[in-house]
Residue frames as qw, qx, qy, qz and C-alpha x, y, z in Angstrom:
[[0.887, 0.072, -0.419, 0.180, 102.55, -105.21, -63.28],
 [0.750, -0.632, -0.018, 0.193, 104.38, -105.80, -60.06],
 [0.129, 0.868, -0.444, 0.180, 107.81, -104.86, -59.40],
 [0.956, -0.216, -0.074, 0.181, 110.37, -108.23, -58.29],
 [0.222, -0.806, 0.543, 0.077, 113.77, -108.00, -56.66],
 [0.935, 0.264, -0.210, 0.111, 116.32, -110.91, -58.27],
 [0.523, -0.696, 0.492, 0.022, 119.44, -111.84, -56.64],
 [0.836, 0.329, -0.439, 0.019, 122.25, -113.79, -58.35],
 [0.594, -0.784, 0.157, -0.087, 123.98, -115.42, -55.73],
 [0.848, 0.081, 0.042, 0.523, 127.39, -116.88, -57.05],
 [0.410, 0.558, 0.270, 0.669, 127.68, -112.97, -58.69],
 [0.395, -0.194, -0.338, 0.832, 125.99, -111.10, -56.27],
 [0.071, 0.036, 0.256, 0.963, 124.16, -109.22, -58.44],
 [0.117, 0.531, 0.766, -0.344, 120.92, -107.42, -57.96],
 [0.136, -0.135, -0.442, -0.876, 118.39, -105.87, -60.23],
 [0.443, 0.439, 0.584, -0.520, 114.33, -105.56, -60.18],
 [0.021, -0.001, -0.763, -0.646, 112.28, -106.50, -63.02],
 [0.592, 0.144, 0.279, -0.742, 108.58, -105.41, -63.36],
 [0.290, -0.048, -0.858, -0.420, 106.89, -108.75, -64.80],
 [0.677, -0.314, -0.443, -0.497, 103.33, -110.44, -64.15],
 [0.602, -0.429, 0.423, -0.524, 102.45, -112.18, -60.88],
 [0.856, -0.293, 0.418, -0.082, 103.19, -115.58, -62.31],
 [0.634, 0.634, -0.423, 0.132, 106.17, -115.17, -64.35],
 [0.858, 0.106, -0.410, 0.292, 109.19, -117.02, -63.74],
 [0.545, -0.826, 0.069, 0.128, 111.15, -117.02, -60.10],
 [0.558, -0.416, 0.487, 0.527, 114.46, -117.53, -62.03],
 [0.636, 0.759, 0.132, -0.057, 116.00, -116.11, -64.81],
 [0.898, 0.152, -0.051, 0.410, 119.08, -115.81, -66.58],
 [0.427, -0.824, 0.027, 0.372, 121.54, -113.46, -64.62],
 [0.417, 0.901, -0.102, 0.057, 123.07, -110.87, -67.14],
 [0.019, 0.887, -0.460, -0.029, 126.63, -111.16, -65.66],
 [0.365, -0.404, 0.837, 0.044, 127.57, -114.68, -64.93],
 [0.573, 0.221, -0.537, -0.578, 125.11, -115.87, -67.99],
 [0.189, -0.121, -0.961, 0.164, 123.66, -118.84, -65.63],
 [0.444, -0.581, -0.283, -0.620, 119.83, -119.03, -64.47],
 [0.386, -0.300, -0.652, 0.580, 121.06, -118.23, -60.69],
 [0.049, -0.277, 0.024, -0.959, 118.87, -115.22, -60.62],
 [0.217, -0.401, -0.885, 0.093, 116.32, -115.71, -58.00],
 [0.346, -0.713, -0.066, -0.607, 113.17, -113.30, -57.17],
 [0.328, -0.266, -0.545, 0.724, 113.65, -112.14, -53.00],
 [0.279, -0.782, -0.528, -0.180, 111.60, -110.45, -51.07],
 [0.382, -0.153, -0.466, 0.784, 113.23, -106.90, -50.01],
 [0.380, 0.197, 0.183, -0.885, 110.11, -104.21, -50.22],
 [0.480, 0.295, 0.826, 0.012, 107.16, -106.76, -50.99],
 [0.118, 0.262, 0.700, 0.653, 105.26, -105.97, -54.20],
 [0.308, 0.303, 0.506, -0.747, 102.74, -103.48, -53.61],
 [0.042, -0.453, -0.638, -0.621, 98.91, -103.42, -56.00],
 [0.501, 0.080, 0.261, -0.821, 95.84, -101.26, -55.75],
 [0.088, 0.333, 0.937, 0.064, 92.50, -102.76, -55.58],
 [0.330, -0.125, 0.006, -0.936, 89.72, -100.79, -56.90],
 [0.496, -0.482, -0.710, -0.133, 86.28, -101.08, -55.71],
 [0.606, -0.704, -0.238, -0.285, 84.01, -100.67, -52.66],
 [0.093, -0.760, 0.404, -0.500, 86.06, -99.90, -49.65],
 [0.771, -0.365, -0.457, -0.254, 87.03, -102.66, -47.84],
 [0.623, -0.274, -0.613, 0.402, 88.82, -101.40, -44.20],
 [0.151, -0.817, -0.547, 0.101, 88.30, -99.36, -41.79],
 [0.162, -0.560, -0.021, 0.813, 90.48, -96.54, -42.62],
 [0.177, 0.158, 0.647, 0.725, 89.39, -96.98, -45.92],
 [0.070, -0.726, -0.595, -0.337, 85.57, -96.21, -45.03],
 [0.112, -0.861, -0.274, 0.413, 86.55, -93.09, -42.55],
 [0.066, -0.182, 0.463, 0.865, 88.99, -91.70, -45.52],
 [0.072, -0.326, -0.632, -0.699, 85.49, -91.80, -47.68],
 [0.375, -0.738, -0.520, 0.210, 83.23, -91.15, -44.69],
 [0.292, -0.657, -0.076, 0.691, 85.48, -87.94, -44.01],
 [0.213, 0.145, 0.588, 0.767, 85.52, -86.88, -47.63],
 [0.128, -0.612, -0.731, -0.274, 81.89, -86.69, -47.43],
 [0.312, -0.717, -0.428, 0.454, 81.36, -84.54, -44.20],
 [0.148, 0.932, 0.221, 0.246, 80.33, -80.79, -44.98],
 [0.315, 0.470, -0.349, 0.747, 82.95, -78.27, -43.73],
 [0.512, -0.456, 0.289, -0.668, 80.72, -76.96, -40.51],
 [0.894, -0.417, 0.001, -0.165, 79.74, -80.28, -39.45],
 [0.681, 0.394, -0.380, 0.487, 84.31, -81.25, -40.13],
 [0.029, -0.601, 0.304, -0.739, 84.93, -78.33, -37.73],
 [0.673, -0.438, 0.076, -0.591, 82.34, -79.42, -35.26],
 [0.955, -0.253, -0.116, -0.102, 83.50, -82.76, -34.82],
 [0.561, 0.346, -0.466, 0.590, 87.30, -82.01, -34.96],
 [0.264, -0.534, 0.348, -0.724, 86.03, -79.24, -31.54],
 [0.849, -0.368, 0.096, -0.367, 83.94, -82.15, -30.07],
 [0.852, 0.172, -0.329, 0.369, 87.49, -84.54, -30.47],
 [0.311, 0.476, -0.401, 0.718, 89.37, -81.89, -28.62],
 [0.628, -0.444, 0.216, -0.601, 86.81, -81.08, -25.54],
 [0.940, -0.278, 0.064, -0.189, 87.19, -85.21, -25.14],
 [0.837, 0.156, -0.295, 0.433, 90.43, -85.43, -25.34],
 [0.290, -0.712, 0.228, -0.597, 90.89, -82.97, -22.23],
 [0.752, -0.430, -0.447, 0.222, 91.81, -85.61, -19.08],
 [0.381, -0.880, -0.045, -0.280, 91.45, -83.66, -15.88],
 [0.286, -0.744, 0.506, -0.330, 94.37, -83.53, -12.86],
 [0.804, -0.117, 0.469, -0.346, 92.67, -86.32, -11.28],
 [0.960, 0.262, 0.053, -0.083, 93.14, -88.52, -14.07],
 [0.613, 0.638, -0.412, 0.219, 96.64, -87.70, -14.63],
 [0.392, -0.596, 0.553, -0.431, 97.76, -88.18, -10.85],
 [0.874, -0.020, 0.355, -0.333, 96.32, -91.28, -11.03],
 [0.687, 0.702, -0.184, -0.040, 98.40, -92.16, -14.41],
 [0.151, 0.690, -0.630, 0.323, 101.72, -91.27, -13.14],
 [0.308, -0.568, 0.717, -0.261, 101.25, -93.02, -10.08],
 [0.955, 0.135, 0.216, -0.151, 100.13, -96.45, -11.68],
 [0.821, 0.494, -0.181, 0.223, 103.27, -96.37, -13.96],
 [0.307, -0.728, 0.435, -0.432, 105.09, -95.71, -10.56],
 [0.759, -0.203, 0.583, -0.206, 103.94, -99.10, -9.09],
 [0.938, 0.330, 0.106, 0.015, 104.03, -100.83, -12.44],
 [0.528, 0.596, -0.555, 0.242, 107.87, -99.71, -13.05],
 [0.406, -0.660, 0.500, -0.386, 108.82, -100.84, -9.24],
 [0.296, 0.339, -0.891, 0.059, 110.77, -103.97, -8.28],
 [0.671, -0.278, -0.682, -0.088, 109.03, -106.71, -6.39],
 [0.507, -0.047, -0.383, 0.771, 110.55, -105.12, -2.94],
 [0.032, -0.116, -0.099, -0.988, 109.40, -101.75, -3.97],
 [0.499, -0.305, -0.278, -0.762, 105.78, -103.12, -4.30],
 [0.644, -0.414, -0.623, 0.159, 105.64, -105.26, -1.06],
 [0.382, -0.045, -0.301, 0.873, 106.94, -101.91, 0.57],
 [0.304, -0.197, -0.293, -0.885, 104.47, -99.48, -1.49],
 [0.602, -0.447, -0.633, -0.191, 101.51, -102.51, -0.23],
 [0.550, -0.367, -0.578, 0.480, 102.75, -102.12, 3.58],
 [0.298, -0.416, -0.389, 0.766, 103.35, -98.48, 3.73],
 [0.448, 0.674, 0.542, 0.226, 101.93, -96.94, 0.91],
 [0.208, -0.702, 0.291, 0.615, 104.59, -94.76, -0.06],
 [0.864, 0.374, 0.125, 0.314, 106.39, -94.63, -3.27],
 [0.497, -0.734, 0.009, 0.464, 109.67, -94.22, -3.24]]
């Protein structure tokens, strides 16, 4: 069974109460004895769902489970080798987020003389 926050609001008073999914949203509030306790929503209710996997980190968490140790290794090396980005690519990087931080001004300047300043 879920976990529910309650609020009494005249009182103030807050508590959690683990009940079903379609018990009552109000209940009677232990300190001012009135039914101002209302369920709120401060850390939603979490459930598991068993069964067949059904997103996609869910099938590479069981997809990676599977994978043999040597072939693990092998693809973790073939991730690194492609995450390598060359000079060239980073030059290029910097100087796009150059023009893209620059003021209108800056990039009618950058267009005319191709500078950056």
């Amino acid at each position: 069974m879920p976990t529910y926050d309650f609020e009494c609001e005249p009182c103030a008073y807050i508590t959690e109460v683990r009940q079903s999914i379609n018990g009552p949203s109000t209940l009677e509030c232990p300190i001012c004895k009135q039914e101002t306790l209302k369920k709120i929503f401060i850390s939603p209710p979490t459930m598991f769902v068993r069964g067949e996997p059904s997103t996609i980190g869910q099938l590479a968490e069981r997809n990676t489970s599977k994978l043999g140790k040597y072939e693990l290794e092998a693809r973790k090396e073939n991730d690194k080798i492609q995450n390598v980005v060359s000079e060239e690519v980073k030059k290029k990087r910097q100087q796009h987020r150059a023009i893209q931080s620059m003021t209108p001004e800056q990039q009618v300047k950058y267009i005319k003389t191709g500078e950056i300043s």
